[in-house]
Structure formats: structure tokens, C-alpha cells
N, C-alpha and C positions, 0 to 999 in steps of 0.2 A: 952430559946431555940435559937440554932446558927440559924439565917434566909440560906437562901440555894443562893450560890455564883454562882448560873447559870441564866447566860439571854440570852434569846429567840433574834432570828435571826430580824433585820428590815427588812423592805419592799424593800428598796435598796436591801440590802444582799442577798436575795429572788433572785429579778427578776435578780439579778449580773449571778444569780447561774443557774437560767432557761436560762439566755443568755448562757451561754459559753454551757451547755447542747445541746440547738438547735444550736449551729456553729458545736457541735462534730457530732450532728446527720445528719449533713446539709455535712459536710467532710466528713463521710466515710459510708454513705447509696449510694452514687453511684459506691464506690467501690463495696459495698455488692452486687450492683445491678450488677455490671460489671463481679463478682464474680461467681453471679449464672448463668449469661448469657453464660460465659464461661463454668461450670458445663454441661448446656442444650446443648450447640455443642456439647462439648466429648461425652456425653449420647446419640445424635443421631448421631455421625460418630459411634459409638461404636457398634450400632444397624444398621446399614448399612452396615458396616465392618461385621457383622456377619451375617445377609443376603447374603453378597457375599462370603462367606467362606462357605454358606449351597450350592450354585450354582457351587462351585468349587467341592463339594461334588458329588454333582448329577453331572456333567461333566464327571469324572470321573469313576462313578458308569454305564453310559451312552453313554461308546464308543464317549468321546468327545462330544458330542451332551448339547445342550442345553436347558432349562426349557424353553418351549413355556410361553409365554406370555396368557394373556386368552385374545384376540384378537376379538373383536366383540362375545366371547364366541362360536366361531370356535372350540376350541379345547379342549379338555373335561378337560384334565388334566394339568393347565398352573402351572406356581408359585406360583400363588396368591390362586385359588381356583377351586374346581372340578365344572363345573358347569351344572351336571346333579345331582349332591349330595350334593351339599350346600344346605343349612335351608330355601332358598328362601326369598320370601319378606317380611319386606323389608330387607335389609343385616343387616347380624347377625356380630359381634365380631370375633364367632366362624367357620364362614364360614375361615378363612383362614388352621384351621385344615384340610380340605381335600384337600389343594395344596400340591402340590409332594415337594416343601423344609419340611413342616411342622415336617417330621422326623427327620430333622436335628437339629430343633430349639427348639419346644416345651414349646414355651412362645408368648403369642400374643403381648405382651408389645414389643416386638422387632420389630417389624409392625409401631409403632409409634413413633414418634418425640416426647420427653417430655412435650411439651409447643403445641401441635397441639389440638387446641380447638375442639369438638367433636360436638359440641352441631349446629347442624343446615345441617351438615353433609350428603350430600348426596351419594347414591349409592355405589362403594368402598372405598371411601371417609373415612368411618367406618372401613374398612380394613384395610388401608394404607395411610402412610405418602408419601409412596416411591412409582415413575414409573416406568417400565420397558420398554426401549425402543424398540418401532416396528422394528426396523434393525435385529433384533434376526429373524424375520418370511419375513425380506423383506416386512415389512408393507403389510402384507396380499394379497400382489402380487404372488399369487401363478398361477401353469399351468390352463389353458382353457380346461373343461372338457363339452359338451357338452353345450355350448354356454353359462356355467358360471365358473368363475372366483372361483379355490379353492383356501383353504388354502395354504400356502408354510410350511413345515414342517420347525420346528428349525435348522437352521446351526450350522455344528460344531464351536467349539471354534477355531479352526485351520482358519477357512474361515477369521477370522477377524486380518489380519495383522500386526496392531498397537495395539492390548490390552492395554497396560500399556497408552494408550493415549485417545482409543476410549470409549466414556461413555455408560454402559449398565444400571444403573439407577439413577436419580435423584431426590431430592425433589421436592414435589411441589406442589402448592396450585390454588385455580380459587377465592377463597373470598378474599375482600378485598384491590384486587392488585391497582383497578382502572383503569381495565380491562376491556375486553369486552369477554372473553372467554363464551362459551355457556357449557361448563357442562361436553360434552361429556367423556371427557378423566378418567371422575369417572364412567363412565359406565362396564370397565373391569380391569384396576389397570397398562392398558399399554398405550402409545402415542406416533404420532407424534412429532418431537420436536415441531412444531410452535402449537401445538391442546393445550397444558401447559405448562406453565413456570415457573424458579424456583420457589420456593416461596421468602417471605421476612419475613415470621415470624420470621427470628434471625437477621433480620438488610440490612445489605448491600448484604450479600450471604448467600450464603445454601450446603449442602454435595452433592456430586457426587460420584458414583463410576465406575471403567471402568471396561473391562474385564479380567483385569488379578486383581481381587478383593484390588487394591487398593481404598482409599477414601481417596476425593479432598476437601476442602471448594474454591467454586465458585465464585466470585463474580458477583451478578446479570447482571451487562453491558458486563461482558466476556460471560454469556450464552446466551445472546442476540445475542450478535455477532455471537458465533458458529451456531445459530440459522437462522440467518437472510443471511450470508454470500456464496458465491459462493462452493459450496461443491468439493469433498469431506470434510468433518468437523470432529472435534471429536464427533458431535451429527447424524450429517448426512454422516450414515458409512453402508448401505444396500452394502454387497457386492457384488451383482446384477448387481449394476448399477454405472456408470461414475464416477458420481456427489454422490454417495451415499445414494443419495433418493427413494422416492417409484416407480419411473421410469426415463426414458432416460431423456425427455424434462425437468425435474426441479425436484423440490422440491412439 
């Protein structure tokens, strides 16, 4: 009987074989990583971009006029959610079905950023990855009626000068930053700029979008600055006021 002309690998040969293995996996797992990172922007300008394309919608449909923000839940019917006919507490997914884009969109996944962790998640938080800026209602500066302060109804699209410049919503996050933010700005799905800031969940920056529904990637020390700096700003744009902000004296 012919004995069989095959021999088995040594132990050298082996580990030669697991090396070159772990340098292939060790070279191109941070491209793969870089790969997807890249994937997760597109997928949330994409979802942002169409968000502002359901606003250009209702614009339109709305004599110029704007989707109220749901502003300390002032106003029944904002973009985010109707807030005498939402599921109540605590927020549901499905609460963004009765904001007035919801016809345009009819996916809640467009709501969130791909990579925006859910799990701890408070208040609109659940809703939305995305803010909408209070310059839409003049940050709640509305007329003196009877010794209190109402809402300001939506300005048209027309009121805001700079569109393609000035930002109507951005990313943005309060976990994790190493922050001190207190919460609030997940209480209705809209903010001041300084009340939340970008987020950082993709790195350095994060998507904006302005009023004439483009979308920007940010980078976080440029929205500081818009943020922090002498107004008018592309953040701090109330067309009310001087400076941009929610009254004369500042910010």
C-alpha cells in the first residue's frame, strides 16, 4: 500500500499564517470602520435632507408660513408632534405621527440618526435626533396679552433673508458631551442655540440644515462659535431682533 505524500503544517507555519491574518485584520478593519462611519453620515444627512424637503412641502402648502416648532408645547400642531393627541407619557416612537410633516414622510426612522443610541433616552429624545430652531417663533417672544407673554405665531420663510446660510435644524445630543446641559431642550424637539449643542456622536461634527433645505456637516468648534459669538449668526437669526436673538439686549 503507497503510504500518502501529505504532511501536516508545523507550528511555525501556523502561527507565520495567524500572523499575516492579524496584520490583514489590523490594516483594513479601520478602513471598514471608516467605511461605515462614512455610510452613518450619508444616512443621517439623508434623513435630515428629507426632513427639510417635508418643510419645503408644508411652506408651500401654507402660504409661505412655517411648521411651528412645539415650543414649550404652546402650539398644538408643531413639526415634531400634536401635543394634545400624542400617546402621552412617557413618549411613544409613534408620537411623531401626528406632527404636520408626518404626511410627507411616513417613516419614523427619518427621525433618527443611524447610530443614535435610544436606550436611556429621555423625553423627545425618543422622537428625534434633530432640533428645530426657536428663531422660527422668535423664541417664544411673542405680543403681551393681558400681563402674559403669548406665543409668536411661525414666520414666513420670506422673513428669513439668508436661507441658504441661516440654520433651521441641527443635530444634537446632551449625553455624553462632558457637558453640563440640564435636559431641557428634549422637553419639546426645539432650542435655543446655547440650551443644546451639536452632538459628537460622529466625531468632530454633525449635519445642519438651513432654510432653503440644504444640509451642511458642521464641525463642532464652528457651531460653538455661531453659538457663542456676537449675533446676528447663522444660529442666532430671530428676525425680531438686532442681534438675532430672543430679545434686544443679547442672546
Amino acid at each position: 500500500m503507497r503510504k500518502s505524500s501529505f504532511r501536516g503544517f508545523t507550528l511555525v507555519e501556523l502561527l507565520v499564517v495567524i500572523g499575516i491574518i492579524a496584520v490583514l485584520i489590523s490594516v483594513l478593519l479601520p478602513a471598514l470602520n471608516r467605511a461605515r462611519a462614512e455610510a452613518n453620515k450619508i444616512k443621517c444627512e439623508s434623513n435630515m435632507r428629507t426632513i427639510l424637503q417635508s418643510v419645503t412641502m408644508y411652506v408651500s402648502e401654507n402660504k409661505n408660513t412655517l411648521p411651528s416648532p412645539d415650543w414649550g408645547n404652546y402650539y398644538r400642531w408643531g413639526w415634531l408632534y400634536d401635543s394634545q393627541t400624542r400617546t402621552g407619557n412617557p413618549w411613544q416612537q409613534d408620537d411623531v405621527k401626528t406632527g404636520v410633516l408626518w404626511t410627507y414622510m411616513k417613516s419614523t426612522q427619518i427621525f433618527h440618526c443611524p447610530i443614535h443610541v435610544l436606550d436611556g433616552a429621555q423625553g423627545t429624545e425618543q422622537l428625534t435626533s434633530y432640533l428645530m430652531n426657536g428663531a422660527v417663533i422668535a423664541y417664544g417672544n411673542g405680543p403681551m396679552q393681558n400681563g402674559q407673554q403669548m406665543p409668536k405665531p411661525a414666520f414666513k420663510i420670506t422673513k428669513f433673508r439668508h436661507p441658504s446660510d441661516q440654520i433651521l435644524l441641527w443635530e444634537a445630543e446632551e449625553r455624553g458631551n462632558g457637558t453640563t446641559f440640564n435636559g431641557v431642550a428634549w422637553n419639546d424637539g426645539s432650542s435655543f442655540p446655547w440650551e443644546n449643542r451639536l452632538t459628537r456622536r460622529h466625531g468632530r461634527g454633525a449635519c445642519v440644515g438651513c432654510f432653503d433645505s440644504h444640509v451642511e456637516w458642521m464641525e463642532y468648534g464652528d457651531f460653538e462659535n455661531e453659538v457663542n459669538r456676537p449675533g446676528p449668526t447663522r444660529l442666532w437669526c430671530n428676525p425680531l431682533t438686532q442681534d438675532g436673538g430672543p430679545n434686544q439686549t443679547g442672546h
